[in-house]
C-alpha positions as CSV (number, residue, x, y, z in Angstrom):
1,X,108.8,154.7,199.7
2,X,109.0,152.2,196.8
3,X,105.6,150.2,197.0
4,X,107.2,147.5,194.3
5,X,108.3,143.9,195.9
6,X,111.9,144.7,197.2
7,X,113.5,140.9,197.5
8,X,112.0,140.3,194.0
9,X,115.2,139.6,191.9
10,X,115.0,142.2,189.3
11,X,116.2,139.7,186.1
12,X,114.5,137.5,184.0
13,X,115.8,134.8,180.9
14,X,113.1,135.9,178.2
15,X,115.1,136.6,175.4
16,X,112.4,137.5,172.9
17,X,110.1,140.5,172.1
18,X,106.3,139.9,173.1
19,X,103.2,142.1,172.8
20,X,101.5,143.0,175.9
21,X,97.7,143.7,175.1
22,X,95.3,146.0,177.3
23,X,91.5,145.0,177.3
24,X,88.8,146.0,179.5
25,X,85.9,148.4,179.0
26,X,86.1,152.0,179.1
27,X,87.4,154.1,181.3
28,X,89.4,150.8,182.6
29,X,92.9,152.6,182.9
30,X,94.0,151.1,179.3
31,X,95.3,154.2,177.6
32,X,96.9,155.5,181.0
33,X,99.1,152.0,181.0
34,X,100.0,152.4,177.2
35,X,100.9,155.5,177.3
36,X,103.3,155.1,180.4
37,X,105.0,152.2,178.9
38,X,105.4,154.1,175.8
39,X,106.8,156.6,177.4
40,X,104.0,159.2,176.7
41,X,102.0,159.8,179.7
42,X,101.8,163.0,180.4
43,X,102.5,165.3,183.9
44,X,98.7,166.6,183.1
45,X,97.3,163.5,182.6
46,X,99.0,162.1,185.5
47,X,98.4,165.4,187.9
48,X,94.9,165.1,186.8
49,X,94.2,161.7,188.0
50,X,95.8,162.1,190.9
51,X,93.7,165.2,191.9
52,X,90.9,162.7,192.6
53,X,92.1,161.0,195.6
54,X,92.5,162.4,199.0
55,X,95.1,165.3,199.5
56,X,96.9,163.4,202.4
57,X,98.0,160.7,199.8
58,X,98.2,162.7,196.7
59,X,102.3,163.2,197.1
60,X,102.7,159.3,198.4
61,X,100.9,158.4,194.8
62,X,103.2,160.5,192.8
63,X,106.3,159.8,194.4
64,X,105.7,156.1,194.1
65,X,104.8,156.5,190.5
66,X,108.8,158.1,190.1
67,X,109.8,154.9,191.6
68,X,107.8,152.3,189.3
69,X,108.7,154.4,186.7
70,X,112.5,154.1,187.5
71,X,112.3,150.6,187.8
72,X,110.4,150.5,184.4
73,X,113.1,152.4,182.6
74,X,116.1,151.0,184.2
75,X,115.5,147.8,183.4
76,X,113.4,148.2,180.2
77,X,113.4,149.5,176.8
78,X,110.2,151.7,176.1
79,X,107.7,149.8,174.6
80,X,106.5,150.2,170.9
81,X,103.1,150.5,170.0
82,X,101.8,147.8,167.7
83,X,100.4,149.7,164.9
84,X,96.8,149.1,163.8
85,X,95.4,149.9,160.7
86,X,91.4,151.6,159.4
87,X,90.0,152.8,156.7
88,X,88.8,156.1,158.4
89,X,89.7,159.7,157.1
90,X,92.8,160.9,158.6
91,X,92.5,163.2,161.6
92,X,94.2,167.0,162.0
93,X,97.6,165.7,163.7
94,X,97.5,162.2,163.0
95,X,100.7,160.8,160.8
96,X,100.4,157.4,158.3
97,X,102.1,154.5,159.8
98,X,103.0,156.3,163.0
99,X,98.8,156.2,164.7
100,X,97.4,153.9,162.4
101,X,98.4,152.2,158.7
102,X,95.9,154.5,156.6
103,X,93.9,153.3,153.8
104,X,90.9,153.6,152.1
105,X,87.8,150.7,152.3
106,X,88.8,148.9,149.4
107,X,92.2,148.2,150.2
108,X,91.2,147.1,153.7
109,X,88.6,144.5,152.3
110,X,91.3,143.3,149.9
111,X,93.6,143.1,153.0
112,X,90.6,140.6,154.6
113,X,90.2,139.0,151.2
114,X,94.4,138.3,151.0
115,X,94.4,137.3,154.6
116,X,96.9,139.7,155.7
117,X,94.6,141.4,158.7
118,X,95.2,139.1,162.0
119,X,92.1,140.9,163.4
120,X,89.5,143.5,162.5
121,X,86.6,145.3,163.4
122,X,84.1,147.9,161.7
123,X,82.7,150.2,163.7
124,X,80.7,153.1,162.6
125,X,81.1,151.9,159.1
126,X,85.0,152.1,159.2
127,X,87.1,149.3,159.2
128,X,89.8,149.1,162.3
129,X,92.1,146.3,162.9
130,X,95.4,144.5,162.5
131,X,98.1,143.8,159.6
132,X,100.1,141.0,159.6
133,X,103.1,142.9,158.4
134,X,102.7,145.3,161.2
135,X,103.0,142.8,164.1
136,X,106.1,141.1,162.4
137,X,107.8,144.3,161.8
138,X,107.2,144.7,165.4
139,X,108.8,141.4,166.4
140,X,111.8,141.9,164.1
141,X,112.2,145.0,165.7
142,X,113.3,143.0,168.8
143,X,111.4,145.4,171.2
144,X,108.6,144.7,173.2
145,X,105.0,146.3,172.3
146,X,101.9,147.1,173.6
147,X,98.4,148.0,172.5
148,X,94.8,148.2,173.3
149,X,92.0,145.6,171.5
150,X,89.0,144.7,172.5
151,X,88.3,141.1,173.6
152,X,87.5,139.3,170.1
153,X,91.0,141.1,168.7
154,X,92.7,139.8,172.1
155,X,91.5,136.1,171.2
156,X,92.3,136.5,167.2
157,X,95.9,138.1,168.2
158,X,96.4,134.7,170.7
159,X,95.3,132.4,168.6
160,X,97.9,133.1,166.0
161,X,100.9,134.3,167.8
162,X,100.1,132.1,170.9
163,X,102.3,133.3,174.0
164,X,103.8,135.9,172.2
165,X,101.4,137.5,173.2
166,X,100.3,138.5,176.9
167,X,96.8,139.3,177.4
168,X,96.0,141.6,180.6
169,X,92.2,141.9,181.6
170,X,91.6,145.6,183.4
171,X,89.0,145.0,185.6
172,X,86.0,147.4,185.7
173,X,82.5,147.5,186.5
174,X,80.1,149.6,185.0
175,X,79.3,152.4,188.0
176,X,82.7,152.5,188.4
177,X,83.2,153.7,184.2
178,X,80.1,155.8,184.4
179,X,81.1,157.9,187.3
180,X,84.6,158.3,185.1
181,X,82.5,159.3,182.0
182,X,80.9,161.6,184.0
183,X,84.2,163.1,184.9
184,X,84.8,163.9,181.5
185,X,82.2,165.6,180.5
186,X,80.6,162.3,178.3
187,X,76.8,163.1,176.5
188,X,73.8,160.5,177.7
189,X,73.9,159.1,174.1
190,X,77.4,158.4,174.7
191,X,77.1,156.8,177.8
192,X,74.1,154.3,176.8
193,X,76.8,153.0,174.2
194,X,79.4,152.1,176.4
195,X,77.2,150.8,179.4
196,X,76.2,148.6,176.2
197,X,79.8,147.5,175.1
198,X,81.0,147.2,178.6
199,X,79.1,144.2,178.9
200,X,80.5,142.5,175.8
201,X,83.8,143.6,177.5
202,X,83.7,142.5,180.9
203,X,84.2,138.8,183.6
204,X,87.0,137.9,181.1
205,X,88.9,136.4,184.3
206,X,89.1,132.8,183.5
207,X,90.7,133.5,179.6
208,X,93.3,136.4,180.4
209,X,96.5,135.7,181.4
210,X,96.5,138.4,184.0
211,X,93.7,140.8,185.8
212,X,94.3,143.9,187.1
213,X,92.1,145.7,189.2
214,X,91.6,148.9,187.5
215,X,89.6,150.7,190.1
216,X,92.7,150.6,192.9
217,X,95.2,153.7,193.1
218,X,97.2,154.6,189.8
219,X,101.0,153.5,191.7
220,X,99.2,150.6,192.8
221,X,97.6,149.3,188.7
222,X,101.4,150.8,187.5
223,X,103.2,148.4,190.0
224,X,101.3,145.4,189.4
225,X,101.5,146.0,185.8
226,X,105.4,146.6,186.1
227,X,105.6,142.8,188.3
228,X,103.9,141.2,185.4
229,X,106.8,143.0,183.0
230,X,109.7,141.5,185.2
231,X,108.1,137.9,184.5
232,X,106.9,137.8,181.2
233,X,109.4,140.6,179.2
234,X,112.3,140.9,177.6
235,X,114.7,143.2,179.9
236,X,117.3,145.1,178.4
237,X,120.7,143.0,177.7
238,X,122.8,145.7,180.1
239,X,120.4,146.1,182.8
240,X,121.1,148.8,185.5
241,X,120.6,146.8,188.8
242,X,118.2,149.0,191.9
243,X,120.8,149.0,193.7
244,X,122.4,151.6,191.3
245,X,119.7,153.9,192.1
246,X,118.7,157.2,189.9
247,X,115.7,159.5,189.7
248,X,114.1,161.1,186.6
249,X,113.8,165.1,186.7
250,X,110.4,165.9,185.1
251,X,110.1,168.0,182.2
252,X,107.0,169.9,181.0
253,X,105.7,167.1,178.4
254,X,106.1,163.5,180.1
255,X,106.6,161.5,182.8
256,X,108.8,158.8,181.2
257,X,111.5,161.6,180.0
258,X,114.1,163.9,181.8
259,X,117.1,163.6,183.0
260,X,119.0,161.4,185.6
261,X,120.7,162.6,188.8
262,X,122.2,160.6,191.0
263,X,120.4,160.4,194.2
């Protein structure tokens, strides 16, 4: 049963690209949202999250996550991510300009000192943040983005592109993201850091433009996330109305690929 308002009118008029941005502290469902509008969450990811509700619900959940997700892809183009850019050492996998803009510490200071970073961070010594260049390629591109900052890169990113930019607060709490740590198997020294940050992170309901409740059901974050889409984003130009219902046939790597069949 399709959980999503059904008398919304599935159309818009936004007729340009903006950049959705995920912040919240850890464990706050950010990474599971990006990757689904991305188009890269996984069947593992999304079988194990799944496994931790009740059994009696577990197929509800999924098969209302096939019907957000045909909604999603029906009506919009995968988002892109908005590349950010560090100085850190590239890791075994990673690609230049496809998971971050590599570059060493000098030519990220000289990035600060030319003004061409819109936000930045150091942590652990290394620089991370955001390129100019990056987020107008982005908007040239004429498709939607999205992306994960925390809350002083959310501010920076508003401040200069305004409401281009759509800020969406994933609410937490910290028992909540340490019995999720503890899930996956996250050291004490670990944890300490992040019960830490989550406080720098957190009650950021009165500047975002939207809060979601991270702690509800999966379908439940993915449909509210997918009503905020059908007000604030660009759909695509030759939208396939619901009423032209299709399914997606799952393959073996994600859950925003396959194949339609007619239902």
């Amino acid at each position: 049963m399709l959980i999503i308002e059904k008398k919304r009118d599935y159309s818009n008029d936004v007729v340009e690209p903006k950049i959705l941005v995920l912040q919240g502290i850890s464990c706050a469902s950010k990474t599971v949202v990006n990757n689904f509008l991305m188009g890269v969450l996984t069947v593992k990811e999304t079988i194990k999250i799944i496994d931790e509700y009740p059994r009696s619900i577990r197929a509800k959940v999924f098969s209302n996550m096939l019907d957000i997700l045909n909604l999603y892809v029906n009506h919009f183009d995968i988002f892109s991510k908005f590349l950010t850019s560090t100085s850190r050492v590239v890791r075994e996998g990673e690609v230049h300009m496809r998971d971050y803009r590599f570059t060493d510490k000098d030519t990220f200071e000289n990035f600060i000192k030319e003004d061409k970073m819109v936000e930045y961070v150091v942590n652990f010594g290394k620089y991370y943040g955001t390129h100019k260049e990056d987020l107008d390629s982005l908007f040239k591109s004429k498709n939607n983005g999205v992306g994960v900052l925390d809350i002083e890169g959310v501010k920076k990113l508003k401040s200069f592109y305004g409401d281009k930019v759509v800020f969406i607060h994933m609410k937490s709490d910290v028992e909540t993201m340490v019995k999720r740590l503890g899930r996956r198997n996250s050291n004490k020294d670990d944890i300490k850091k992040r019960i830490y940050e989550a406080h720098l992170q957190m009650n950021m309901e009165d500047v975002a433009d939207y809060v979601v409740d991270s702690r509800e059901r999966l379908d439940i974050v993915l449909e509210k996330i997918l009503n905020i889409l059908f007000d604030e984003f660009m759909m695509k130009k030759d939208k396939i109305r619901i009423e032209n219902k299709s399914t997606l046939i799952l393959d073996n790597s994600t859950i925003a690929k396959g194949k339609k069949r007619a239902l």
